[in-house]
Structure formats: C-alpha cells, structure tokens
N, C-alpha and C positions, 0 to 999 in steps of 0.2 A: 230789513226783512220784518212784516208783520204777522204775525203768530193770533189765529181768531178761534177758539175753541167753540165748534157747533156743532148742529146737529146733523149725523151721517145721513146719507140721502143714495137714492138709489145709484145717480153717475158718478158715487163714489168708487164702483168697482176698478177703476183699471188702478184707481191711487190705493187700495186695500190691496190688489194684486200686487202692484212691483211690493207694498211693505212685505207681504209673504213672501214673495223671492228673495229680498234683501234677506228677510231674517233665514229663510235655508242655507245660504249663502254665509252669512254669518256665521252661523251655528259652525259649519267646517273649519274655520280659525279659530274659534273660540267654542270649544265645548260642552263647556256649562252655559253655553247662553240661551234664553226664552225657557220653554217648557217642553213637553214631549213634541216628536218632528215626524210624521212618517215617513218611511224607508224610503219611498219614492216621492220626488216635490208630486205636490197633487198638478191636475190637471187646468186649464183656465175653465173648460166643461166643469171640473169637479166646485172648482172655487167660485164659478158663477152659480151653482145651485145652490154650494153654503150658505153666500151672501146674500142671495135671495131670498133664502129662506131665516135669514136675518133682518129684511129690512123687514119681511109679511110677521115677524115677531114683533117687532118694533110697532108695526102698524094694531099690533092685537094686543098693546102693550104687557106682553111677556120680554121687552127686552129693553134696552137701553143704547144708543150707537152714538157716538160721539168722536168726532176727527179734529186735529190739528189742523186747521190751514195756511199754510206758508205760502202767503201771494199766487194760492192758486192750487198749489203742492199738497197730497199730502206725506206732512212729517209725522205724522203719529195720529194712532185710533185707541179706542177701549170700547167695550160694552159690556153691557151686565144683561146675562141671559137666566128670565127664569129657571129656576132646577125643577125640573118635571112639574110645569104649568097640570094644574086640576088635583092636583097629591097635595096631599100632607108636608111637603118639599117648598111648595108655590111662593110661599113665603121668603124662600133664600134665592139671592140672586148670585149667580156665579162674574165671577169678574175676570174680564181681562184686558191686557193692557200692552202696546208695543208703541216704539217711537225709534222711528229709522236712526242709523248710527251717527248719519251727520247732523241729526241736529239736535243729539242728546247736549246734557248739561247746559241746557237752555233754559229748563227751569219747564218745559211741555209736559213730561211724564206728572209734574205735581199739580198742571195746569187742568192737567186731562183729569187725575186722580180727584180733585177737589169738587168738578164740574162733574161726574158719575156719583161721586156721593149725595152731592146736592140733588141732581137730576132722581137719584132712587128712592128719598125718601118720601114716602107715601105710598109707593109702588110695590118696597120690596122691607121686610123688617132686617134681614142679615144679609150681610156680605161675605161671603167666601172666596179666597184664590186661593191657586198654587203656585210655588217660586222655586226654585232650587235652592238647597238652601243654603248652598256657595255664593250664591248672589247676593252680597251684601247690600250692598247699596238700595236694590228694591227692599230691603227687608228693613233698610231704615226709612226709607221713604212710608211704607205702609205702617209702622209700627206709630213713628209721627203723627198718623192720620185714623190712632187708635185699634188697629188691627193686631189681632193678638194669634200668637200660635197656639194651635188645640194640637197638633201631631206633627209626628215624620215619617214619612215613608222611605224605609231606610233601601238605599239600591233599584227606589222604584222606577227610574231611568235605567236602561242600556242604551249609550249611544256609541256605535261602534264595539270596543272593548271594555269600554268604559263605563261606572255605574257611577250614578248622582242620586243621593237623596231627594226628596222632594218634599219640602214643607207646606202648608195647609194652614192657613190663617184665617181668621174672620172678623167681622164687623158690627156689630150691633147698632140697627140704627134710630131703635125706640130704647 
C-alpha cells in the first residue's frame, strides 16, 4: 500500500464522507474518540455544503485541506481553517485532523501533522486544536510537534451520559 500526502481537491467528497461516517460510527464504541459529534450524523446535503464551503476556503486561502491517499482511498484528512478570516483572529488557524481506524499506526496522523505545519507557515502565525484530553496518544503526537496546552475545558463534552474534558492546545509558528 502506498500512502501520498496531498492536496484535498473537490472529488475528495464522497472519501471525506465515509471518513465522517466511520468516525460517528466509531465514536459508539469508543467514547472518548475525535472531538464534539452532533446528535444526529449530519446529512450527505449537510456535508456536501461544509465541504464545499471548505474547498471555496481553500481557494481564498483562509484554509488548508490535506488527505492521505491510500491507492486511491482516503485514510486520513486535516485542515487548517482560518478563525474568523478579516478579525483580529485571522492569524490563527484552527486545526483538524482524523485518520480512518484501519490505517492508524501507520505513521499517516504524523505524516498529515507535519505536511499542515509545513503547508501554514506564511499563511497563518498560530495553530490551535482541540483533543480530548483522554486521548493520549494525539496529545503525544502534537506535544512532539511542539504544541502546547493553554486550557481545559473541564465536562465540555456530553456524549450520551457521559462528560469528557476537552483540552486546547497551540502552535506557534513565527
């Protein structure tokens, strides 16, 4: 299998689609997995306007998209989306990052990680995500790659019964 980290492109939709179904899907076995989920999986309507309104970002460079491709597949996306393009904010770009289950610990999440750092700098000065912050392993991966935690937001998850914290890290990349 060869793994080609480039850049997202509009017939990326239906390989962003299944990865948001896998990851709803996910999230029911394992509860602290990704980030906030809404109650209802969204729609293909609702996710083709997101994504489109991701790639017209991309085009206006407020954003960043970046997919794994596995022979065709995708295993894994990220992007970095301006925080409120034309504010006082514009400068920080929000990051996120997912890589379907079967082809984690491939070494993709640090492939995709490395290749958004490199692709924002000039674009964007700070990086910020959010992670759970049960999630260890993201939290070594991004801490590696100099991300530091500013907060927690403690219970800021309810999923089902259940609260999860939510940590807040960033990136400095001047």
């Amino acid at each position: 299998m060869s793994i080609k980290i480039r850049e997202g492109r509009t017939e990326d939709f239906q390989g962003a689609l299944m990865l948001n179904r896998n990851m709803y899907r996910e999230a029911r076995s394992t509860p602290d997995f990704g980030d906030f989920l809404f109650f209802n999986l969204p729609s293909k309507a609702r996710m083709r306007k997101w994504f489109s309104g991701l790639i017209k970002d991309v085009k206006k460079n407020d954003a960043i998209y970046l997919v794994a491709d596995a022979d065709g597949s995708i295993a894994g996306q990220c992007f970095v989306r301006r925080d409120t393009p034309g504010s006082e904010l514009s400068h920080v770009g929000v990051f996120s990052i997912l890589v379907d289950k079967k082809y984690r610990n491939k070494g993709i999440g640090s492939r995709l990680l490395d290749s958004a750092i490199k692709a924002s700098k000039g674009q964007f000065e700070i990086l910020h995500l959010r992670v759970f912050s049960s999630n260890s392993i993201a939290k070594k991966l991004y801490k590696s790659r100099g991300f530091r935690t500013f907060g927690v937001g403690p219970r800021f998850i309810k999923r089902g019964k259940r609260y999860f914290n939510r940590e807040y890290m960033y990136l400095r990349l001047k």
